[in-house]
N, C-alpha and C positions, 0 to 999 in steps of 0.2 A: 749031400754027398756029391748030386750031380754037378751043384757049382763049385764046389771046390776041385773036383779031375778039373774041372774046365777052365780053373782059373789057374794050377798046377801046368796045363798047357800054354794058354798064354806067357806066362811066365818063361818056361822052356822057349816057346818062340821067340822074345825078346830078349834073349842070353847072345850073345854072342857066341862065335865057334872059332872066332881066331885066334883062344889060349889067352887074351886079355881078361884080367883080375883088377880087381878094386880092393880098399882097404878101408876097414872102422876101428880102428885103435884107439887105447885111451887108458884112466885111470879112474877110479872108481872110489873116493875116498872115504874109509869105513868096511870095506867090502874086505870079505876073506878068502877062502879057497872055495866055498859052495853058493856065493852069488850068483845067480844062474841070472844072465842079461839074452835078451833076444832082438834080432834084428826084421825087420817085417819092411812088406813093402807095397804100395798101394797098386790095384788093376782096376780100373771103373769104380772106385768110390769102396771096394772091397779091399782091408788090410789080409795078407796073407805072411803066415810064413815062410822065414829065409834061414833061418839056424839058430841054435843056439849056442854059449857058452858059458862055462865058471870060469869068474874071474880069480886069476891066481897072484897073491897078493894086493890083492887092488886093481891089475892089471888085466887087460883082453883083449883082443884081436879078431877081427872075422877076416876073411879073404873068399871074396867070391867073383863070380864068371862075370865079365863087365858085359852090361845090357847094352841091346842094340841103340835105344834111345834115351836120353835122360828121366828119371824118376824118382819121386820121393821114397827116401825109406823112413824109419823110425827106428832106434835102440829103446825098448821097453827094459822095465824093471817092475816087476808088479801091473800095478796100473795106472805109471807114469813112464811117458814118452818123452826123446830129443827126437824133433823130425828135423831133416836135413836130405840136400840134393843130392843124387851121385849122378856124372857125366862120365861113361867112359870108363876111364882108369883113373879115377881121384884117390886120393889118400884122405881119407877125413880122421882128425884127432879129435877126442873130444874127453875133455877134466869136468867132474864133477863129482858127486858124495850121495851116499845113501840117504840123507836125511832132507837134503834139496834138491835131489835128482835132477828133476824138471823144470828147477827154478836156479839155482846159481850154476848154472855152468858155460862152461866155453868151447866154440868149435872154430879150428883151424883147416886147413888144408885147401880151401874152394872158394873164392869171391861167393860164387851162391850162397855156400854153406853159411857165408856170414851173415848176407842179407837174410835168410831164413831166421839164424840165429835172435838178429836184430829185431824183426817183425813180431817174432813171437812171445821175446822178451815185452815190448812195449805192449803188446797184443793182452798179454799176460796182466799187466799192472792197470789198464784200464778194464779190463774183467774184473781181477779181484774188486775195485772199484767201484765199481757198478754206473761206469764214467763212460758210455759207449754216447750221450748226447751231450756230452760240455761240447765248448769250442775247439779246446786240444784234442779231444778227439776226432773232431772234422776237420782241424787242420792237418790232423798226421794220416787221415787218411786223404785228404787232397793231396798231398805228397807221395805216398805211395800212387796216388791214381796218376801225378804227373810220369812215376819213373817207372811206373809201368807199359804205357802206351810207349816210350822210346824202345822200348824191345817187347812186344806184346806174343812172341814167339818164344820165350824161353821157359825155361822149368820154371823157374821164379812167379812169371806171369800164371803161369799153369796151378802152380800152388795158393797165389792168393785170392783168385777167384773162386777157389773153392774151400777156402777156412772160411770155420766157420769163428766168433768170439761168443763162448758161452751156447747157445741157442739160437744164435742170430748169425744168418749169411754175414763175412764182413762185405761181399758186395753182392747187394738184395736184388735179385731180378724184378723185384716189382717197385724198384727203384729206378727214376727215367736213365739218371746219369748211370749207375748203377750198372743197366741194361746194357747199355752203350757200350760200356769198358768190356763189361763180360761178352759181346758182339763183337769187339774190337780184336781179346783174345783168342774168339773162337776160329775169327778169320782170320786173324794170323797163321794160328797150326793149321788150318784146312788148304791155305795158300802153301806155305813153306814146311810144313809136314804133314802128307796129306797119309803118308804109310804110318806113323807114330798110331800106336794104339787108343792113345788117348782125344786123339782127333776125332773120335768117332763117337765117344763117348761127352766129349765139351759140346757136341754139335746136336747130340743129342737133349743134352740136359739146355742147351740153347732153345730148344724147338719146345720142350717141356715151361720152359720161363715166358715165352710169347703166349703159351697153351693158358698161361697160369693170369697173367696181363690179362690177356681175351674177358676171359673168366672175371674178373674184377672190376671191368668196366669198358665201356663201350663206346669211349671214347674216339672218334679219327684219329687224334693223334696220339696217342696210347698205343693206336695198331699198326704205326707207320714207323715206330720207335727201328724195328728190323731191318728197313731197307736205310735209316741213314745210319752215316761212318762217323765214330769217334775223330778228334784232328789229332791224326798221329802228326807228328812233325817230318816234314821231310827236308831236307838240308844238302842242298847241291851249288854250282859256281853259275853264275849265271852268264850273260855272254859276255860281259866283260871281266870276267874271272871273280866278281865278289863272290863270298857266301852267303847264299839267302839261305833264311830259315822261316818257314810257311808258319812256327808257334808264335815265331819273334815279329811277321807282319803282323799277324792278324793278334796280337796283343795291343795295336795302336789306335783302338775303337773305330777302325772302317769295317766297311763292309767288303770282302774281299771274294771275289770269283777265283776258286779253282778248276785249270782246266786241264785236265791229258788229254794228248795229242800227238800228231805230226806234220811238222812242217810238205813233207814229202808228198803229202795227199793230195786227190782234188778237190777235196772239199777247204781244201785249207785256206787258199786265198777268200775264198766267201764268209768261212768264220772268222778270219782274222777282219776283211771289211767292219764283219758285227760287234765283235768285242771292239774294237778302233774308235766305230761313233759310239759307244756306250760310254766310253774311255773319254774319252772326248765332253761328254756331257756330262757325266753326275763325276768325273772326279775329284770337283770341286765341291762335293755335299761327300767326301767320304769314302769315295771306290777305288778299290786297286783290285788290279789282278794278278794272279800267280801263277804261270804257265808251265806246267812239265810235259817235253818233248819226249818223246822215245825215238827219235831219230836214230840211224844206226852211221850215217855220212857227217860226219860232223861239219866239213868244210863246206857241203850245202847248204846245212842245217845253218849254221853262221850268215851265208848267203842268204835267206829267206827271212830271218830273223833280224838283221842289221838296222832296219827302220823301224820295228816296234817299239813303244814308246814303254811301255809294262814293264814285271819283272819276266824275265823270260829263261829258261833252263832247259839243256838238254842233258837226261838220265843216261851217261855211258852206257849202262845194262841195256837202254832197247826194250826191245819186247819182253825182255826179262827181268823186269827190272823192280824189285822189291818195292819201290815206294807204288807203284801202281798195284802189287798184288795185295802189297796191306789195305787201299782203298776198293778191292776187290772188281778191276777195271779189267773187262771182257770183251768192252770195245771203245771205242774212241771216233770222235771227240767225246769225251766222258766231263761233265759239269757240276759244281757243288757252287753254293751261296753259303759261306759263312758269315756271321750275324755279327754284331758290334762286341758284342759278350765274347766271339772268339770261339763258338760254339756252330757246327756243320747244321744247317736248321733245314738244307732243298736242297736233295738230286734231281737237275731239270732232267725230264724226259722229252721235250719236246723244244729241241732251240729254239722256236719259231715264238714260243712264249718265254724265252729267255730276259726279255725287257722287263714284261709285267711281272714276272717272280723275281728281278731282280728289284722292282722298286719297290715291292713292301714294306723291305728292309730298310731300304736309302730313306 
């Protein structure tokens, strides 16, 4: 009883008070005046109630208080669920029938709402299946795992790290890659939603997956899986206005240095000397580097930059600047070695050994 006031609170918390409403409309094919459908909605891995109603004629309607932050809900019937996004004030429709409830229907109103839609449908047909280790299955989940990392901050992201298919995590903390994506999401909300209720909770169930690793095996690199970053892609002009994109380099089988930074510092000319003779010597076995500025002077910044020979970028945002918080960068010069595979393998902590952690690789 005590977790339920408690979760009745949260809930209230995360309503809004500015008179914004959301909407679950739809149609119900088969259903008459005493279908009693319900809408529920998840807090820390807890489904709770949001209301209910009979559908009249087929038809129903919720309208409720729009939440502070984005969250999944669910329209149950029995003991079969549509789960779907609400941001805000969305309209979400959704057609489907008594007899397929949870399996032939349709949802409009929300870009998320589709992709939810989509995942779960496919999510669905390799369950019934029993098809979670063919190829199609690891290739459709290598694809969600690419379009995930592009926004590792949204509801979406939020939802698929923690579906499960059947019995089985779709992504298993005690899986290396696995670990990685569900690290990637967790520092995303903890960067750019750090009041989101659910940040507290992803970050915990994070600490619980390391807890779980530990336990399994004792391995060095098993325990080290937490401090490296998934390769989110970051995508900015570089000094002569191309577009670089950090997935699209280091898809070229080199081995590529990421570095944030600023031009503006003192230490900058000395690390630029170091990366220059590195640059200089192995780029013909394979090295590129990929440089993001947070400079806030651009026409300096341009100034300092003009004779590097690298790809070189400055982040307009600055010290604010999302692609640094998704790689959870709290100070700089901040260094990563990505591997031939295209995979973040060493955060150096000691430039001074930057040569020798970088020729492992080379």
């Amino acid at each position: 009883m005590k977790k339920l006031m408690l979760l009745a609170v949260l809930v209230a918390l995360m309503c809004s008070c500015n008179g914004n409403k959301f909407k679950v409309s739809g149609t119900v094919e088969g259903a008459g005046d005493t279908t009693t459908l319900y809408l529920e909605t998840t807090i820390n891995g807890n489904w709770l109630f949001v209301d209910s109603v009979k559908t009249s004629a087929g038809k129903f309607a919720f309208t409720e208080d729009a939440a502070e932050y984005p969250n999944i809900y669910r329209l149950g019937y029995r003991d079969k669920n549509i789960y779907f996004p609400i941001d805000s004030i969305d309209n979400i429709e959704i057609k489907t029938s008594l007899a397929k409830f949870d399996e032939d229907y349709t949802l409009s109103g929300s870009d998320n709402a589709v992709k939810v839609m989509n995942i779960d449908k496919q999510a669905a047909k390799f369950s019934k299946a029993g098809d979670t280790s063919s190829d199609a299955y690891k290739k459709w989940k290598e694809q969600l795992s690419r379009d995930l990392v592009k926004d590792p901050a949204s509801i979406v992201s939020f939802y698929l790290i923690n579906k499960y298919i059947g019995n089985q995590p779709l992504f298993d903390p005690i899986d290396n890659r696995d670990f990685k994506i569900i690290g990637a999401v967790t520092n995303a909300f903890a960067n750019f939603r750090p009041n989101d209720p659910r940040t507290t909770y992803m970050v915990d169930n994070f600490k619980q997956g390391l807890s779980q690793r530990r336990s399994m095996s004792t391995a060095s690199r098993d325990t080290i899986v937490a401090t490296q970053a998934l390769l989110i892609d970051v995508k900015l002009q570089d000094k002569k206005g191309k577009m670089q994109s950090l997935q699209e380099v280091s898809s070229h089988g080199n081995v590529v240095l990421l570095n944030f930074t600023m031009q503006d510092q003192s230490f900058s000319p000395a690390l630029n000397k170091l990366l220059n003779e590195m640059y200089t010597k192995y780029k013909s076995r394979g090295f590129e580097i990929f440089q993001v500025c947070l400079d806030g002077n651009e026409a300096q910044w341009m100034q300092a930059v003009a004779s590097l020979p690298w790809i070189v970028m400055r982040d307009p945002d600055g010290e604010y600047s999302r692609n640094a918080g998704a790689y959870n960068i709290t100070s700089i010069p901040t260094i990563f070695i990505i591997d031939r595979k295209g995979e973040i393998v060493e955060k150096v902590a000691n430039i001074e050994q930057l040569e020798a952690s970088l020729t492992k690789y080379l």
